[in-house]
N, C-alpha and C positions, 0 to 999 in steps of 0.2 A: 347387871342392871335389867329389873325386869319391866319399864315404864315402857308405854307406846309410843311412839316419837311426839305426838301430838302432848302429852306431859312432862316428857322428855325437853321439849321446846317453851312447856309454860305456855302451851297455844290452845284454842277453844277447838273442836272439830270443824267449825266454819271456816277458821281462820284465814283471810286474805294471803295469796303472794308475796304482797309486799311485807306483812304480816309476820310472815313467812322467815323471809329474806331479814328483818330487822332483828329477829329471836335468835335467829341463827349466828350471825354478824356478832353478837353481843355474849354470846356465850364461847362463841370459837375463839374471840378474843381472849378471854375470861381463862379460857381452858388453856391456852394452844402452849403447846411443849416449850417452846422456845421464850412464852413467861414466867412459865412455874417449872424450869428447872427440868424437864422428862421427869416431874410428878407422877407415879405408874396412876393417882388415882385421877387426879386431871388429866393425863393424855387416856384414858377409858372411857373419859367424859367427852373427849373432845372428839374422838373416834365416832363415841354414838350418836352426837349431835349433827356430825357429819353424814354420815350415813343417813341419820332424820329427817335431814334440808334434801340430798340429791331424794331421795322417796318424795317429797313431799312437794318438794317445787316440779315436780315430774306429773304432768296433768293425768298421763298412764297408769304410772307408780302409783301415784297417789289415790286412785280409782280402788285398784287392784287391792291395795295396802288399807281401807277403807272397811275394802268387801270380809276381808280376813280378820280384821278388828270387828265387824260387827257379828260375825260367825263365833268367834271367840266368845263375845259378852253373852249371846244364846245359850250359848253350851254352860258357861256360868251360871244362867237363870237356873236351865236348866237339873242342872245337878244341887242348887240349891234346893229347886221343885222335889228330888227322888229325898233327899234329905229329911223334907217336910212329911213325906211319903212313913219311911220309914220310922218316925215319931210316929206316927197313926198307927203303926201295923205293932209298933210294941206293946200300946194300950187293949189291942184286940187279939194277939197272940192267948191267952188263954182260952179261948173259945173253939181255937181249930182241932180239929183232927186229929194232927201233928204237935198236941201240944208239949213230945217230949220230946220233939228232934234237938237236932243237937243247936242244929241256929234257927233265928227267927221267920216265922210263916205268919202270914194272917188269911183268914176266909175267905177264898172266894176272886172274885173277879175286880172287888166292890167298884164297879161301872166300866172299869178303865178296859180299854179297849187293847191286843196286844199293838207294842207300839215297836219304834224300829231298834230300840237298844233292848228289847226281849227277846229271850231264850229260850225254848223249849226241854226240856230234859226229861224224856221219858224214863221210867225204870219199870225192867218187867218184872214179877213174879210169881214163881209156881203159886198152885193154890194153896199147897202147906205153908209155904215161907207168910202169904197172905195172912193168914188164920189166926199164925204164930208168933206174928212178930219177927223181923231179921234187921241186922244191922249192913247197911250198902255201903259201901267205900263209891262216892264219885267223883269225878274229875269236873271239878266249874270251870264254865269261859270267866276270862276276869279281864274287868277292865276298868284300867286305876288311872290315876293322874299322873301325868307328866312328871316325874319329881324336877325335872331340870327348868322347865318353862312356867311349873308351878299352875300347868291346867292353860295357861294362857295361849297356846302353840306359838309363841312371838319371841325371837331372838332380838339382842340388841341391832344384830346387824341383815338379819331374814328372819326367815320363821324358824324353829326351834330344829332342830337336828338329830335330837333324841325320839319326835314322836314325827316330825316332817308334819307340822303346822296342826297334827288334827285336836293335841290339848292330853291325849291319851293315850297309856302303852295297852298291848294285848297281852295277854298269855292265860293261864291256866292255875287253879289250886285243888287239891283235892283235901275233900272233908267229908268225915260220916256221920250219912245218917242213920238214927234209928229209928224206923217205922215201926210203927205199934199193931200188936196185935187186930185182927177184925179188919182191917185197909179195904176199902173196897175198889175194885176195878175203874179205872174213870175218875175217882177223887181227885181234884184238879187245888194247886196251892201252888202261890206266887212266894219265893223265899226270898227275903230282904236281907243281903249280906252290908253291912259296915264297908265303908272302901269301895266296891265293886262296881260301878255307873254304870251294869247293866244286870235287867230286871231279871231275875232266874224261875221259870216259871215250870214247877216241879207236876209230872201228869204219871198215876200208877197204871200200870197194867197187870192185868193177872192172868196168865193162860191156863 
């Protein structure tokens, strides 16, 4: 069940105490093992709704449980914003540099400032490799969705277990590029990988 308790309970985020207390009442009944038979899908119902009420009549809990729901729906925006991002940079990919690497780059900085889910990736080379074009084998940070919590970090009964609340796992992919002959030293290109929710921001060097 991947609802918030607040959906979960058919409640508003304002919702009163008492409020509270009658959603709860009314579904625990609704649910509770002892009328539907140990129903594995009603006592999971009945489980989370429980769990929902002590969160949420808990002035603490419910604080806390608040602060994490709305860190969630950010990150949400969020990753819809790079999404958005990434549509822009496919219509401008023919223009750059790089326009035969093997995944998408577009030109440039275009305003954006680096931000905290950017990456820097240098790669150096000689001045023949420069000249002549080579293919780099590198290794990307990657950092994907949750597949368990579904990006939300919110279990039915805590936060998610698989990412520990943050929405996202870490690890690593490697992919090659092919840098084109003529590169110059300092060519700077932000690569927009599918999947990866963070910004990979590609800088050449050439000694």
């Amino acid at each position: 069940m991947s609802e918030d308790h607040y959906t979960l309970l058919g409640l508003r985020r304002d919702a009163s105490l008492d409020e509270i207390k009658k959603a709860y009442r009314q579904l625990a009944m609704r649910h509770h093992p002892d009328r539907t038979q140990n129903n594995p899908q009603d006592t999971e119902i009945f489980k989370a709704v429980t769990v929902a009420f002590a969160t949420l009549s808990n002035p603490e809990r419910r604080a806390a449980y608040d602060r994490l729901l709305a860190t969630a729906e950010r990150r949400a925006t969020k990753t819809r914003a790079q999404r958005t991002r990434t549509t822009t940079a496919d219509r401008r990919r023919q223009n750059t540099p790089f326009g035969d690497i093997l995944e998408e780059f577009f030109q440039g900085w275009d305003g954006w400032p680096l931000e905290r889910d950017d990456r820097v990736l240098e790669i150096t080379l000689t001045s023949q490799e420069a000249k002549m074009g080579v293919t780099v084998p590198v290794d990307i940070p990657w950092k994907d969705q949750c597949p368990l919590c579904q990006g939300s970090g919110l279990a039915p009964f805590s936060i998610c277990s698989g990412c520990r609340g943050s929405g996202n796992t870490h690890g690593s992919r490697r992919l090659t590029l092919n840098i084109p002959s003529g590169v110059a030293s300092g060519t700077t290109q932000r690569l927009c990988l599918a999947n990866n929710h963070l910004n990979i921001v590609v800088r050449v060097k050439v000694r």
